[in-house]
N, C-alpha and C positions, 0 to 999 in steps of 0.2 A: 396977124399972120406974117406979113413981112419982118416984124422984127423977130419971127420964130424964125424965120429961112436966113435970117442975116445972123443970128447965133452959134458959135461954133460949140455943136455938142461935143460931148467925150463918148467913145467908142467903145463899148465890150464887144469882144468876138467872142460867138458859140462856137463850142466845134459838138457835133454829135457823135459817138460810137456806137448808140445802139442800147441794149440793157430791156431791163422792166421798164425802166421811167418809158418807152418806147414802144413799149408793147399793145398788143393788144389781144383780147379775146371774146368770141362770139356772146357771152352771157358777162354783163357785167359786174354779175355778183361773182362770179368766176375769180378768184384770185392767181390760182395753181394753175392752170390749163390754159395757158396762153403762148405765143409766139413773141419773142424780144424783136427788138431793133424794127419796128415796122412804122413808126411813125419818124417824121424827120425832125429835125433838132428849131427848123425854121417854124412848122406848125408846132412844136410842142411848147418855144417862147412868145408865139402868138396869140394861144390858149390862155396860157400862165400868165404874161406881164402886160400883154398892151391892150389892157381896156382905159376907159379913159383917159387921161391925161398922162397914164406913165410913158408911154409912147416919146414922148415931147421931149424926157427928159436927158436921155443917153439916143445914140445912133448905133445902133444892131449890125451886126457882122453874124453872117450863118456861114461855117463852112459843115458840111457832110464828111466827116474822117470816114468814116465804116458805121455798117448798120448789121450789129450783130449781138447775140448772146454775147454777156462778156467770159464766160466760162469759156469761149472760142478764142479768144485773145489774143494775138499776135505781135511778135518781135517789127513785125512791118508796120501795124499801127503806131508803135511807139514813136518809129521814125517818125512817121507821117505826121502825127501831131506834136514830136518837136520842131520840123520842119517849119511847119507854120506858127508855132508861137517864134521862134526865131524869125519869120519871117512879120510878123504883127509888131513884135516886140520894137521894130526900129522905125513906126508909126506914133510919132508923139503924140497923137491923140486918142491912142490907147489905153482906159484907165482901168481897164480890165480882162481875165480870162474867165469861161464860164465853161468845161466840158461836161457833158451828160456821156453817163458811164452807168454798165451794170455792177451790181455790188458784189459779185463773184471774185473778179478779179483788180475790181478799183485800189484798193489797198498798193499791189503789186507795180499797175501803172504810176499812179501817183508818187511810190517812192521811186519810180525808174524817175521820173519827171522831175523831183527834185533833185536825186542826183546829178542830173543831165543837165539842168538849168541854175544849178547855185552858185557858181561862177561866174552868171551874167550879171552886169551891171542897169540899175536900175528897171530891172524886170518888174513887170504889173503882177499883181497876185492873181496866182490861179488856183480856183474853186471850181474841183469837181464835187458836181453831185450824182443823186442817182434815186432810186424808187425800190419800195419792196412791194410796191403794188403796182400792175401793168396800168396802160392810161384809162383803158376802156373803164378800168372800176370804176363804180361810182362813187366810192371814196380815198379816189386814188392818191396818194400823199407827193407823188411827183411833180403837180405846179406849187405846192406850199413849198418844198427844199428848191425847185430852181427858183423861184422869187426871193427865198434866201440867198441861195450863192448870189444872185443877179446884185445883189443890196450890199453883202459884201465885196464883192467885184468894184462898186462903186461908189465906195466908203473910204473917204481921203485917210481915215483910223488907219485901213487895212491896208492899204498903201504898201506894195515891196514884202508881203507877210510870206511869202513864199510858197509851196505846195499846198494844199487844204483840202481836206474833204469837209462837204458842209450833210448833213442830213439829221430831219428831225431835231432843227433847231439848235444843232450840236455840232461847235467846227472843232475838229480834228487835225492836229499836223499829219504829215505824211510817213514820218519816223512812224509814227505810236498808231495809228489807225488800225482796227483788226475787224473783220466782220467776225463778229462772236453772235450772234442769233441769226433763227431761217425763220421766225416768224413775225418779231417783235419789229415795228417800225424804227423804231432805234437799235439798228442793229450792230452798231460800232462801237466799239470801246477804244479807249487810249491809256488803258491800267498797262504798267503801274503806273505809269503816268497821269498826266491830268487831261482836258481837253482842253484848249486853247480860249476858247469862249464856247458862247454860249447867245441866241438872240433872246433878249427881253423886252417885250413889246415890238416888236419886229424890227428892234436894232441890234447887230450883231455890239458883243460887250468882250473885251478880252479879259480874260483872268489876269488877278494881279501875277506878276512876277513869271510868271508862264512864257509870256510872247516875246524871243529873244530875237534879233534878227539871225542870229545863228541859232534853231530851233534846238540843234541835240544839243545845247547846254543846258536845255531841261534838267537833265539826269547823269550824273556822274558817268555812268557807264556807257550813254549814249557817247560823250566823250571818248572815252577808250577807243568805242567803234571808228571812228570816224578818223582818230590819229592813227589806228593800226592802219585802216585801207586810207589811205593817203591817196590814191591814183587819181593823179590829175584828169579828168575827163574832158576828150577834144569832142566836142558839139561834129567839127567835121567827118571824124570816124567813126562816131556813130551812125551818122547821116550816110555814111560810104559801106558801112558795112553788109556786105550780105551774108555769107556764114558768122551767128554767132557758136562763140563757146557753149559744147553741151555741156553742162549743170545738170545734175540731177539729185532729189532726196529723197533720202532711204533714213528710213523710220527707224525707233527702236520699240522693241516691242519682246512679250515671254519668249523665250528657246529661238532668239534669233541667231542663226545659225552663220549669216555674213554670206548665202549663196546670192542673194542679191546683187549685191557687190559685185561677188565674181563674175555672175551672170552681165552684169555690164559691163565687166573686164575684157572679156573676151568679144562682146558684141561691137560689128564696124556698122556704123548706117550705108546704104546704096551708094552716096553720097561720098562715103572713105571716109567720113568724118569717125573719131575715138572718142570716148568720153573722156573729158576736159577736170572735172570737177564732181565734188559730190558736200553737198551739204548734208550733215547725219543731224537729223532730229533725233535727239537722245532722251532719256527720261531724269526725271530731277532737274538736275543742275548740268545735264547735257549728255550724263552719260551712256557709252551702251555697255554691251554684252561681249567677254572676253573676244567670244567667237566674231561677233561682229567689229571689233576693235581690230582683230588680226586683220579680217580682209581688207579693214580700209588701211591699214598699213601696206599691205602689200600692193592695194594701190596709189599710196602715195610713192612706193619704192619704184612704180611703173609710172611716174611721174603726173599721176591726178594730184589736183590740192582738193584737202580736206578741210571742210571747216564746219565748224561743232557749234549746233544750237539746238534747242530744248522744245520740248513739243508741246510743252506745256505753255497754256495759251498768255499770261501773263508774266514768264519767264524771265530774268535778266541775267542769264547763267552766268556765274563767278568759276574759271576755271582753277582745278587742282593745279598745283603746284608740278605735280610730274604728266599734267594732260601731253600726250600725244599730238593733238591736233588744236589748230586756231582757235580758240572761242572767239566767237561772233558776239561780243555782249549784246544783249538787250534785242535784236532784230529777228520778229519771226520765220521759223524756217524758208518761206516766199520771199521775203526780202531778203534775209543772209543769202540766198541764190543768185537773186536779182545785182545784190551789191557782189559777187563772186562773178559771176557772166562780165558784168563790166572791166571788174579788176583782170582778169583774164584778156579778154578783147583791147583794153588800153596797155596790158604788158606787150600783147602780140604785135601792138602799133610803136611798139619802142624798137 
């Protein structure tokens, strides 16, 4: 035991936000009918990892971010849990990040998170996971994915790999992740793209040629994305900000008429804030509806920026040659947003 207490372990810090993984409900066959965020992220790693000897092996860091539905999701959590990985991040003996997250809106955080954080120099990888079964089930899949992320968090392999959702044996970059199923325990995809790894035998394995340390060189067009919004992101002004840029997306869809649009043209919040932004989910390769084209031109002439992505769930719209508006290559409508709220918020701060 002494030379356990004279050994300097390596640290993962949890942060919890809540989700299924978190949940619970009175019948444990119960899948559907439960309440999220009710268990804490300290008792749901104590459950999951430290029975015998795993304990010994790393030293635990719990923080409590928020305990909630992630479909509830907040621009003030983001901060909060960048805050603290900035604040973790300059602990040398950090060799990992571990958040639990509901899978509503994890996709969304996750790319906030790597955009926010890929400027940092040798940051620990962070692996959020998450559950599509609350805890109380009795086949609940949430301590099998956090003993995964736990494992890649602290896999010298994974070392600096950047944002990651881990679930169902399947890690995912943060670019490409999408919840595509409400049933399936694997409920992510990273089409067209690939997944990054994969655990086999309960070692996380990275695909050949896949794990770049700049992940969007996956894909040609991730490229594109990433040299058009160039916007340097200051870590402090996100941290400072309290009004973000409104963002919003409007869909395309039959006899869309563009009163949408308008209707947010005209709309001020309590607050006096205008809308800022509109990402259009279009159909195809991005596109809408004449009608609907007109209004969002007339709110770009009222100075909203527009930018164009496709609602189709594995998308990488290629725009026309006389498009109107930005294409977003490759980013779905949530993150074309996410990545627009920032580029907007880091213009405001110039």
């Amino acid at each position: 035991m002494q030379g356990l207490k004279e050994k300097k372990l390596k640290k993962v810090v949890f942060f919890g936000t809540g989700g299924t993984i978190s949940g619970l409900s009175s019948d444990s066959s119960d899948v559907l009918n439960y309440k999220a965020g009710l268990v804490g992220v300290s008792d749901l790693a104590q459950s999951a990892l430290f029975q015998g000897t795993e304990a010994a092996e790393f030293e635990p860091v719990f923080e409590q971010i928020a305990q909630i539905d992630s479909k509830d999701m907040q621009f003030s959590i983001w901060q909060k849990l960048l805050e603290r990985l900035v604040f973790w991040s300059k602990d040398a003996e950090v060799q990992g990040f571990v958040i639990t997250h509901g899978t509503d809106t994890i996709e969304e955080t996750a790319y906030f998170l790597y955009r926010a954080t890929r400027g940092m120099k040798n940051l620990p990888t962070i692996a959020l996971t998450c559950a599509m079964r609350p805890a109380s089930a009795v086949d609940a899949d949430g301590p099998q994915n956090l003993r995964d992320a736990t494992t890649l968090a602290l896999d010298p392999n994974w070392r600096e790999s950047g944002v990651l959702v881990v679930c169902a044996g399947v890690v995912h970059h943060a670019i490409n992740v999408q919840k595509v199923f409400v049933e399936r325990l694997d409920a992510f995809s990273s089409l067209p793209a690939e997944p990054v790894g994969r655990f086999v035998r309960g070692t996380p394995v990275k695909h050949a040629n896949l794990m770049a340390t700049d992940a969007h060189a996956q894909t040609e067009s991730m490229t594109l994305v990433e040299d058009v919004c160039a916007t340097e992101l200051s870590i402090d002004a996100l941290l400072k900000a309290v009004e973000w840029p409104w963002v919003e997306i409007v869909l395309n869809y039959a006899q869309n008429t563009g009163a949408m649009v308008d209707a947010l043209l005209a709309y001020t919040k309590p607050s006096g804030q205008t809308l800022a932004g509109i990402v259009s989910a279009g159909t195809g390769i991005g596109t809408v509806s004449d009608e609907l084209a007109g209004a969002l031109q007339r709110a770009q002439q009222r100075g909203v920026k527009v930018w164009q992505s496709s609602k189709c769930a594995f998308a990488q719209a290629k725009s026309k040659q006389d498009a109107d508006f930005f294409d977003h290559h490759g980013l779905s409508p949530v993150k074309a947003r996410v990545a627009l709220i920032l580029h907007l918020l880091m213009k405001g701060q110039s």
